[in-house]
Structure formats: structure tokens, C-alpha cells
C-alpha positions as CSV (number, residue, x, y, z in Angstrom):
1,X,119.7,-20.6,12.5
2,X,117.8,-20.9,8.7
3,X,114.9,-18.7,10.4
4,X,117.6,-16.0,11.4
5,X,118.8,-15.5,8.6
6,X,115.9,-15.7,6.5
7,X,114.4,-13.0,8.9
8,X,118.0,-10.5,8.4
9,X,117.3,-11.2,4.4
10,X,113.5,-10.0,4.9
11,X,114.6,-7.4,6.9
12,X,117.2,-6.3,5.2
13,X,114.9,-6.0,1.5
14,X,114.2,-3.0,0.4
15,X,110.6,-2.3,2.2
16,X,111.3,-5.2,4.2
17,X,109.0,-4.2,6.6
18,X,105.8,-4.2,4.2
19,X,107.1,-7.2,3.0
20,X,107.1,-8.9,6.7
21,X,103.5,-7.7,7.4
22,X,102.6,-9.4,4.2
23,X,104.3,-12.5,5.8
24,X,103.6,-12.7,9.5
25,X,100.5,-9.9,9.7
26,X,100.7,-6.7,11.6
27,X,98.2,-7.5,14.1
28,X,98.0,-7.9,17.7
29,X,101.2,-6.9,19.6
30,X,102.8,-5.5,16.3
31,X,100.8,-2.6,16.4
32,X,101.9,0.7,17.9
33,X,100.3,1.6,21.0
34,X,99.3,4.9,19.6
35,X,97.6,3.2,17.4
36,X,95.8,0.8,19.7
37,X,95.0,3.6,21.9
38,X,93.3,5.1,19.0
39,X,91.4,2.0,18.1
40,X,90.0,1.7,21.6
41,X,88.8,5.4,22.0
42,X,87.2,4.7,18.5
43,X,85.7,1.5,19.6
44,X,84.0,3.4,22.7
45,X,82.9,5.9,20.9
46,X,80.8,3.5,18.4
47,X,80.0,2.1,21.5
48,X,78.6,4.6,23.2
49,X,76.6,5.6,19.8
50,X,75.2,2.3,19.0
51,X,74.7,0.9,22.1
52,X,75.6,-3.0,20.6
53,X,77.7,-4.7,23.5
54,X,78.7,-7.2,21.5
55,X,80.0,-5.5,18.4
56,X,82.1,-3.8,21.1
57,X,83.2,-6.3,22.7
58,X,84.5,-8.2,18.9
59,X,86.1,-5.8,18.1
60,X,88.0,-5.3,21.0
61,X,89.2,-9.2,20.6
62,X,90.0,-8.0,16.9
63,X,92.4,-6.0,18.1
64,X,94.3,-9.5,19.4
65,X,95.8,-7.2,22.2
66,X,94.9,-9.5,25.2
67,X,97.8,-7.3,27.7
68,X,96.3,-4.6,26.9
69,X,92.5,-4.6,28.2
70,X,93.5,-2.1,30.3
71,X,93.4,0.8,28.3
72,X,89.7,-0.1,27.0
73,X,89.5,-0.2,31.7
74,X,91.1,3.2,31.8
75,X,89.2,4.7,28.4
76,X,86.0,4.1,29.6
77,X,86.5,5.1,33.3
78,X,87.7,8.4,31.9
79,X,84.8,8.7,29.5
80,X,82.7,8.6,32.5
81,X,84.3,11.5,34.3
82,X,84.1,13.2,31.4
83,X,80.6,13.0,30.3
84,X,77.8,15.2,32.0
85,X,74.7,12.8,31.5
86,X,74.1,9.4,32.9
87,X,73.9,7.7,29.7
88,X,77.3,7.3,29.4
89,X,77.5,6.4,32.9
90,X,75.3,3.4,32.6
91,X,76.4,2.2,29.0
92,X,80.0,2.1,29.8
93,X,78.9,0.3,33.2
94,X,77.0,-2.6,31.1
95,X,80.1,-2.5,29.0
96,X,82.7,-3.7,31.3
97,X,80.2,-5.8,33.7
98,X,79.6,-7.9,29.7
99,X,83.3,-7.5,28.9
100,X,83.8,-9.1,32.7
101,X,81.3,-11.6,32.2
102,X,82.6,-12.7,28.7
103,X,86.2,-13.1,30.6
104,X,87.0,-10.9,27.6
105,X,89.0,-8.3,30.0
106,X,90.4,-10.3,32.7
107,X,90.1,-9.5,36.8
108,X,94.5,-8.3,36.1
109,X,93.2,-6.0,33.2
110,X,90.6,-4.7,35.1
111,X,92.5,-3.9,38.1
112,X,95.6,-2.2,35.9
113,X,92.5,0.3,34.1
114,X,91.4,1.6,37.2
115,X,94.5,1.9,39.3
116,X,96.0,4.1,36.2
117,X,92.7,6.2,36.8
118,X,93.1,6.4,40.6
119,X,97.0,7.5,39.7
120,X,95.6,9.9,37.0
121,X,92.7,11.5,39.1
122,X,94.0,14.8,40.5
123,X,95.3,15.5,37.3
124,X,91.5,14.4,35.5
125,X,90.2,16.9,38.5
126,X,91.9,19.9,37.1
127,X,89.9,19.9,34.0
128,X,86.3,17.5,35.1
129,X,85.8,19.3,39.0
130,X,83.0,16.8,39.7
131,X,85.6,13.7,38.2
132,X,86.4,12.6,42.3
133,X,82.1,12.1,43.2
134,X,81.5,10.4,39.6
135,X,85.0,8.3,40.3
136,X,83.4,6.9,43.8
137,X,80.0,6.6,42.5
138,X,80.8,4.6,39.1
139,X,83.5,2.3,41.3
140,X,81.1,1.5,43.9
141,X,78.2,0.9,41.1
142,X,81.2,-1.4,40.1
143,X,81.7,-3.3,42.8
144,X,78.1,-3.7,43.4
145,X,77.7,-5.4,40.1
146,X,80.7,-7.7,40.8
147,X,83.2,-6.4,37.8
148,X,85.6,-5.0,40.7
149,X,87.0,-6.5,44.0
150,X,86.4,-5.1,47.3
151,X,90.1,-4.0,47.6
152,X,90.6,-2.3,44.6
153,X,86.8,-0.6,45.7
154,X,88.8,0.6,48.8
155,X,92.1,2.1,46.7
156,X,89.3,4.2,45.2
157,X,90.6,8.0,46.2
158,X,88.3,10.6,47.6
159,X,88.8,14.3,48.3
């Protein structure tokens, strides 16, 4: 009860909701996920510019957003359909096979990023024509380096 009502006081300060990030912090699952979807498309795109795995992969565990792997799954997939060269191709590839390795994005994570892409694909196709061959080329490069299960390999759509 003392921690209810100290928390409708905090809340109910003028600012109170500076004044509670000062308390409890703002990280992790406080954050907005417009903001976290930022923070990941930020931390690819250092990624794909510096090339450092592991720089990548602490910042993604700054982020203290464990549930939410999935996006960095689903970012980096879609980066790949996007990009014309293979350099993306293979850097984001050595990404989530370390990120897999680490444990960093879990085998639920993993699965939730590409079935979004799988969902999203015809709509990726309207603007990346090519998106459905670099789809089932990256997710069987995937599965042949062990970051996805043979089942999910299978959901993979094709034209």
C-alpha cells in the first residue's frame, strides 16, 4: 500500500514523469517502441558501416529490450532485401549467426523476426522486385549456418 501511494504522489508532481525516470530509469521496456525501432535501425546501420559484431551486439543488450530481438530479426532481414550488393547480404548474415551464437537473440526471437518478414513480403515485393529470390536465398544461407530451424526454412514463401 506505502508503494501505491508513494507512486500516485510521484505521479501526481508536477513533471512527475521526469521525476520517475530520475527514480526508476527510463530504460528497457519503458521506452517507446518508436523509439526502440529507431535505436535498432540506427544500430544496423553502424553495423553495417563499421563492420564490429560485437559493438553491435552491446548495444543491442543496452537497449535491455530482451522481447524485443525480433525487430533487430525483422530490420536486418529487410535490410537485406533492400540492399543491391552482397555486402550487406553477408554482414547482416555473420550478424545474426553471432547474435545466435551469443544466445543474445533467442531461437523465439528469431522465429517472430522472420515470420513478420514472411507476413510482410508481398508488400516488401511492391517496392524491392527481386525481395522474394534474396528472401529464399538469405533464409536458406540461414538455415545452412544453423541460426534458423528447418521448419521455419520451409514457412519461407516463394513466388
Amino acid at each position: 500500500r506505502a508503494a501505491l501511494d508513494r507512486a500516485t504522489v510521484l505521479l501526481s508532481m508536477t513533471k512527475g514523469g521526469k521525476r520517475i525516470d530520475n527514480v526508476w530509469g527510463s530504460g528497457g521496456g519503458q521506452q517507446s517502441v518508436k523509439h526502440l525501432v529507431k535505436e535498432i535501425d540506427m544500430l544496423l546501420k553502424e553495423y553495417l558501416l563499421s563492420g564490429d559484431v560485437l559493438e553491435a551486439e552491446r548495444c543491442l543488450q543496452e537497449l535491455e529490450v530482451p522481447h524485443f530481438h525480433h525487430e533487430l530479426v525483422y530490420e536486418a532481414v529487410v535490410m537485406v532485401l533492400e540492399s543491391t550488393g552482397e555486402k550487406t547480404f553477408k554482414m547482416m548474415l555473420d550478424l545474426l549467426k553471432s547474435l545466435w551464437r551469443s544466445s543474445v537473440i533467442t531461437m523465439d526471437q528469431m522465429k517472430r523476426g522472420y515470420e513478420r518478414v514472411y507476413c510482410e513480403i508481398p508488400d516488401i515485393n511492391l517496392d524491392v522486385p527481386h525481395s522474394y529470390s534474396v528472401l529464399e536465398r538469405f533464409v536458406e544461407e540461414c538455415f545452412q549456418a544453423g541460426i534458423i530451424s528447418k521448419p521455419l526454412r520451409d514457412l519461407c514463401p516463394s513466388r
